[in-house]
SENUDO-456575 format. One record per residue (C-alpha): residue in one letter; x, y, z negated. Coordinates in steps of 0.05 Angstrom, whole numbers, padded with zeros to 5 digits, always signed. Last residue first. Layout:
AXYZ;...
***
This chain:
X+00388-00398+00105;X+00353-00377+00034;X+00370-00306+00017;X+00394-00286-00050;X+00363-00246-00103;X+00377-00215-00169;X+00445-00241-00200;X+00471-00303-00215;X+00449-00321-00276;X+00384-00288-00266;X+00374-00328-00199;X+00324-00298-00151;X+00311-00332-00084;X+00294-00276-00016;X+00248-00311+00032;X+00232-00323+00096;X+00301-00321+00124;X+00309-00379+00178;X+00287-00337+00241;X+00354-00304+00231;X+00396-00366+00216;X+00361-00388+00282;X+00394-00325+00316;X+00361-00281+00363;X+00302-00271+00324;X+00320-00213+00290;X+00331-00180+00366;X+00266-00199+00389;X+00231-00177+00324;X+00260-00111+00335;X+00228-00104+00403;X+00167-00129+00389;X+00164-00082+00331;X+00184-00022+00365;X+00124-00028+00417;X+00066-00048+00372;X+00096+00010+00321;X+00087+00062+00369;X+00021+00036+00392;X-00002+00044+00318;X+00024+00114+00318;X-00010+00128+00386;X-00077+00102+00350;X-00067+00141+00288;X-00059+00206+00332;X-00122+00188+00369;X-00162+00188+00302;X-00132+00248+00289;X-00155+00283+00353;X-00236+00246+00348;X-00249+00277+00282;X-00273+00343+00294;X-00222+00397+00314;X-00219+00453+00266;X-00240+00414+00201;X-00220+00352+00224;X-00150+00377+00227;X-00155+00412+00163;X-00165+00345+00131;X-00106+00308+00175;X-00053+00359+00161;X-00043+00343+00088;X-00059+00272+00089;X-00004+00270+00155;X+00049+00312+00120;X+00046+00263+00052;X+00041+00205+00098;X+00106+00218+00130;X+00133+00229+00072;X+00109+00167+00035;X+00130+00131+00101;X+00207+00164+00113;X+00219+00131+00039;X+00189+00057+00055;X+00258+00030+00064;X+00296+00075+00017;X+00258+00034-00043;X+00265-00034-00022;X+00345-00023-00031;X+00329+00010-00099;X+00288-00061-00120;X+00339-00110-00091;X+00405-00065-00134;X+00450-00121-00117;X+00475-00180-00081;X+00431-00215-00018;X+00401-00175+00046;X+00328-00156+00060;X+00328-00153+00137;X+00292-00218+00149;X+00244-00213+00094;X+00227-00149+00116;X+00216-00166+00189;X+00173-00212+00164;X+00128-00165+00118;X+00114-00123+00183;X+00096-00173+00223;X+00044-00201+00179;X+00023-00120+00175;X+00011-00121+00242;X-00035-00175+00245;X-00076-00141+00189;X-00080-00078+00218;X-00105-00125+00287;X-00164-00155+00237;X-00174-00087+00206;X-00191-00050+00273;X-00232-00118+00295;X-00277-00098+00222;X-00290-00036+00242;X-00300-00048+00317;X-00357-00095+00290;X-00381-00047+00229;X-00385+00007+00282;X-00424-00023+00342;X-00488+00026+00326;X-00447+00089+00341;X-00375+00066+00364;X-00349+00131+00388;X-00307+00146+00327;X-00292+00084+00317;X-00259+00078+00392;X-00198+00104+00380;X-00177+00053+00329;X-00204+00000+00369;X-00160+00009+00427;X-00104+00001+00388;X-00120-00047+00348;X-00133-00096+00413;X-00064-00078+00425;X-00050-00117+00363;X-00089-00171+00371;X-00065-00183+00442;X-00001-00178+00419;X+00003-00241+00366;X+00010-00294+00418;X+00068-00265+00454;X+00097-00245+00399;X+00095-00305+00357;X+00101-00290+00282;X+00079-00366+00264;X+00010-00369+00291;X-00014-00382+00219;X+00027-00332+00188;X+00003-00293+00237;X-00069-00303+00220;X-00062-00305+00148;X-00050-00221+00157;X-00107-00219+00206;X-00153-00247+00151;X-00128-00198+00096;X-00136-00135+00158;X-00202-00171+00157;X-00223-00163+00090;X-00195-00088+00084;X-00239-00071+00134;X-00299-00118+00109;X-00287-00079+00037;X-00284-00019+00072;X-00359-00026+00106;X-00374-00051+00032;X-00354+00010-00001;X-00383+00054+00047;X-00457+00016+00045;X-00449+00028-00031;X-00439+00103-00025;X-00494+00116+00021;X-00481+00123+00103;X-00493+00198+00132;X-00458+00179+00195;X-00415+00240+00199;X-00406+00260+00119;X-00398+00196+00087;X-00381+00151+00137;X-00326+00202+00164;X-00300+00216+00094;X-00297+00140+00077;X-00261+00121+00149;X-00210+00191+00141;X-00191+00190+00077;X-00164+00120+00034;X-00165+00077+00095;X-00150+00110+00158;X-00097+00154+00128;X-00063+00086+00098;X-00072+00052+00158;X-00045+00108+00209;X+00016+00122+00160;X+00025+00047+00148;X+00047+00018+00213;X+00091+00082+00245;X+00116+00084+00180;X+00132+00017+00166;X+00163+00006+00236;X+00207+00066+00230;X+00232+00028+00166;X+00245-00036+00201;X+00282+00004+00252;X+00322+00034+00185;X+00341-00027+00172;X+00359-00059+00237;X+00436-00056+00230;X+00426-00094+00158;X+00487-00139+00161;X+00524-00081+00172;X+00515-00044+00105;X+00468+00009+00107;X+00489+00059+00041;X+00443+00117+00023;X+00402+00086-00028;X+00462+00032-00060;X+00512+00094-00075;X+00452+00114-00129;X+00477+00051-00171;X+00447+00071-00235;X+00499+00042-00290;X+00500-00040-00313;X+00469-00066-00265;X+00423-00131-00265;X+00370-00121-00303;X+00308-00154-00275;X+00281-00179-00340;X+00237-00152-00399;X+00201-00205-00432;X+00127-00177-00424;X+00078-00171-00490;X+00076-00090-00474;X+00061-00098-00403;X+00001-00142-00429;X-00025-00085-00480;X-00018-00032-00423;X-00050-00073-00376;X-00108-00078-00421;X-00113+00003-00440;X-00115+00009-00357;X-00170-00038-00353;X-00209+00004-00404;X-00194+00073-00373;X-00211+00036-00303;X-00282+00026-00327;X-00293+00094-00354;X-00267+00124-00293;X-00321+00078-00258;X-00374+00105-00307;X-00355+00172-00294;X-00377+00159-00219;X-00454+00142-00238;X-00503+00089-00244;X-00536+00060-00179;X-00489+00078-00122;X-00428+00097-00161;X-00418+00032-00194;X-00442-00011-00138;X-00386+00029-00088;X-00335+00018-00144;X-00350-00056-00152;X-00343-00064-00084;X-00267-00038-00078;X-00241-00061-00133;X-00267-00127-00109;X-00241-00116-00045;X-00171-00096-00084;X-00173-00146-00139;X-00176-00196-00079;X-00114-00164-00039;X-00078-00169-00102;X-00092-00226-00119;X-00079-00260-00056;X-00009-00235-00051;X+00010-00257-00121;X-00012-00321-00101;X+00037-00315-00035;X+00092-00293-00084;X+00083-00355-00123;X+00078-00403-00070;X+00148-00380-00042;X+00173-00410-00107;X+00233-00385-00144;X+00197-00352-00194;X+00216-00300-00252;X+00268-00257-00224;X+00228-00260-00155;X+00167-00237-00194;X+00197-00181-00240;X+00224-00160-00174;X+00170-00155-00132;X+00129-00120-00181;X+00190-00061-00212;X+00181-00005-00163;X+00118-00013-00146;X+00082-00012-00211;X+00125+00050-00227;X+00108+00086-00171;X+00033+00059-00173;X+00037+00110-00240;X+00073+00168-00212;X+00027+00171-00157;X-00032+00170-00200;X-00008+00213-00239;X+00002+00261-00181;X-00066+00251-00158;X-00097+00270-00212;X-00060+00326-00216;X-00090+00344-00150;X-00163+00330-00177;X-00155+00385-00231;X-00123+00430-00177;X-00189+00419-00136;X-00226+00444-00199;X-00279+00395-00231;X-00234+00347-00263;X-00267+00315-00336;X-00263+00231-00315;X-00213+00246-00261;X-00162+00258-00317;X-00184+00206-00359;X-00170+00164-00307;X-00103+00188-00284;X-00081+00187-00368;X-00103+00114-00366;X-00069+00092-00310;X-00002+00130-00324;X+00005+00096-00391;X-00003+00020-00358;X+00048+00042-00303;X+00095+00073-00345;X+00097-00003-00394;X+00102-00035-00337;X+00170+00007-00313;X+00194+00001-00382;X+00179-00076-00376;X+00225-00084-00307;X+00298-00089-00323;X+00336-00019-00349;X+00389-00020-00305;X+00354-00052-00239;X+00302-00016-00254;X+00341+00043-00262;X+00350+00059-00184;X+00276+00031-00179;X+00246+00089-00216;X+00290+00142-00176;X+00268+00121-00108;X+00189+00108-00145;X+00189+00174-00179;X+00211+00213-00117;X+00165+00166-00066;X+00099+00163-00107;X+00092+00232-00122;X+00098+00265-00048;X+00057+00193-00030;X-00003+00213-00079;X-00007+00293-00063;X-00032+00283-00003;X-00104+00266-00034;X-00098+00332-00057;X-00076+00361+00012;X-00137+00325+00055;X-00186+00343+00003;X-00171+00414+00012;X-00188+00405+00093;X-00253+00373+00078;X-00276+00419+00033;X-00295+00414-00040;X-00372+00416-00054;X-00366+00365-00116;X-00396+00311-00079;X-00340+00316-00027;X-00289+00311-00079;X-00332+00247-00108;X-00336+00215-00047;X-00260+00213-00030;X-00240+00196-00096;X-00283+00132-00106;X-00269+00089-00045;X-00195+00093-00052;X-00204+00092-00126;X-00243+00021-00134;X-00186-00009-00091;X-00126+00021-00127;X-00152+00007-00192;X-00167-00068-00161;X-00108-00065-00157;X-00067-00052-00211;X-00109-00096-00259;X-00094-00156-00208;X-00025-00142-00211;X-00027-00135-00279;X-00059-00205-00294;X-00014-00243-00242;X+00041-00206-00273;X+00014-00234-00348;X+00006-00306-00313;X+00079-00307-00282;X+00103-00291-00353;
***
């Protein structure tokens, strides 16, 4: 099984990858403005956080192949989608498949792995693959578009999808664990998780500025400010997303310390205002902007190992934590293009950075207080037992 999830997860993204760079420069191809690509792109986390909530409430129900199955169908239909839009509504229900689709994905991954694997080793290879079929998603994309055209990228991903489809289909369903929907489980912050919705802040203050970076502001800016070609954007996000990978590694490798680990995240900071600015030093304060992304997001994915609790209902637990994100991010994509259009790009830019400072600050501060125990410093990773029930932490 562990090889069909590796094989989905790599399907997913490098869907997500080659999309990220396509979308952006194909709505401004078509003529559509900067501000109306803000609110279709938007569109993505609004759909993404109802269906994945109430998608990972019945996971735990239903087990995880249904949930596959979605993803592979909602794939192909955004693809064939994109393939014939030409109105900005067109592209916005795009967007809202694709939503609905990653929901799914999202919803039901970390679970189908953990019910499957006991190994730390596996989620880290899952990790990798993902962030590989990403930057290759990624490049391939900006080759794709560059020398033969962007239908034949929606082309490409209708195929892939198809495949995903056919391997979610072959899955053993597992992951059930509940009997009814246990909606109680969403709203409910038992004690032992007094930093939850901290962590939470900290995901949103992290991936708001990333995510608006990343998928519309960088690929819109190169495209339209610097007047780079569509292969040169893919590969100038490619070495973003490359580094933020590195960066990741990096404080793994430094083991979470703080007092090591700040310097690359201030350094962030600073970067993210300057890429505006940067001129003929772009691809080097580009890629240092990833690097410290990437640090931060190490940090990020311990505190959530350290908060995630054992018993029930993993996948609707996950769910609430990056709710106030998605929603966040659906106001900031919607904001963001209209905010370039008025202002320029340097405001939003310095929005992201103030964000990212935010979440420098918080995090330190929560990662202080989850260390303060060695049972707390202990819990690196959740252990699934089918027999016993979905996940349990390792002290």
């Amino acid at each position: 099984m562990l090889r069909k999830l590796g094989t989905l997860n790599f399907i997913d993204h490098f869907k997500y990858g080659a999309l990220t760079v396509t979308i952006p420069l194909y709505l401004v191809s078509k003529g559509i403005d900067v501000g109306e690509i803000g609110l279709i792109l938007s569109l993505f986390p609004l759909a993404f956080v109802i269906v994945r909530v109430i998608s990972s409430v019945y996971a735990d129900v239903k087990g995880v192949k249904p949930f596959f199955i979605g993803s592979g169908i909602f794939q192909v239909v955004t693809s064939i989608i994109y393939l014939f839009a030409v109105t900005p509504l067109q592209f916005g229900i795009g967007k809202l498949s694709d939503g609905v689709g990653f929901a799914f994905f999202w919803a039901v991954d970390r679970t189908a792995i953990l019910a499957r694997s006991h190994s730390k080793k596996d989620l880290l290879i899952m990790s990798v693959v993902r962030a590989f079929a990403a930057a290759l998603g990624l490049i391939s994309a900006g080759f794709f578009i560059a020398f033969v055209s962007f239908e034949m990228v929606f082309s490409l991903l209708i195929g892939m999808g198809l495949v995903g489809l056919y391997v979610s289909i072959m899955l053993v369903n597992r992951g059930a664990t509940l009997k009814k929907p246990n909606w109680k489980s969403l709203f409910v912050v038992r004690k032992r998780q007094k930093h939850f919705w901290e962590v939470s802040a900290c995901f949103l203050l992290l991936a708001v500025p990333f995510s608006a970076l990343f998928t519309f502001l960088l690929p819109v800016m190169m495209d339209l400010e610097f007047g780079m070609g569509y292969l040169e954007v893919a590969i100038m996000l490619t070495a973003f997303y490359a580094a933020a990978g590195l960066g990741s590694l990096l404080s793994v490798r430094m083991k979470m310390d703080e007092g090591k680990l700040i310097f690359f995240q201030l350094m962030a900071v600073l970067m993210v205002v300057m890429l505006p600015f940067a001129g003929p030093y772009f691809s080097a304060v580009l890629v240092l902007t990833g690097l410290g992304f990437g640090v931060c997001f190490g940090m990020s994915e311990a505190m959530l190992g350290y908060i995630s609790e054992a018993g029930k209902g993993i996948s609707s637990r996950i769910a609430m934590i990056i709710v106030p994100t998605n929603i966040a991010l659906f106001f900031m994509l919607a904001c963001a293009g209209f905010s370039v259009e008025m202002f320029g790009d340097e405001p939003i830019f310095v929005v992201c950075a103030i964000m990212l400072a935010g979440f420098v600050f918080l995090s330190k501060r929560v990662m202080e207080d989850l260390d303060g125990t060695r049972k707390a410093r202990e819990k690196q990773l959740m252990e699934y037992h089918p027999h016993q029930g979905p996940a349990s932490i390792r002290h």
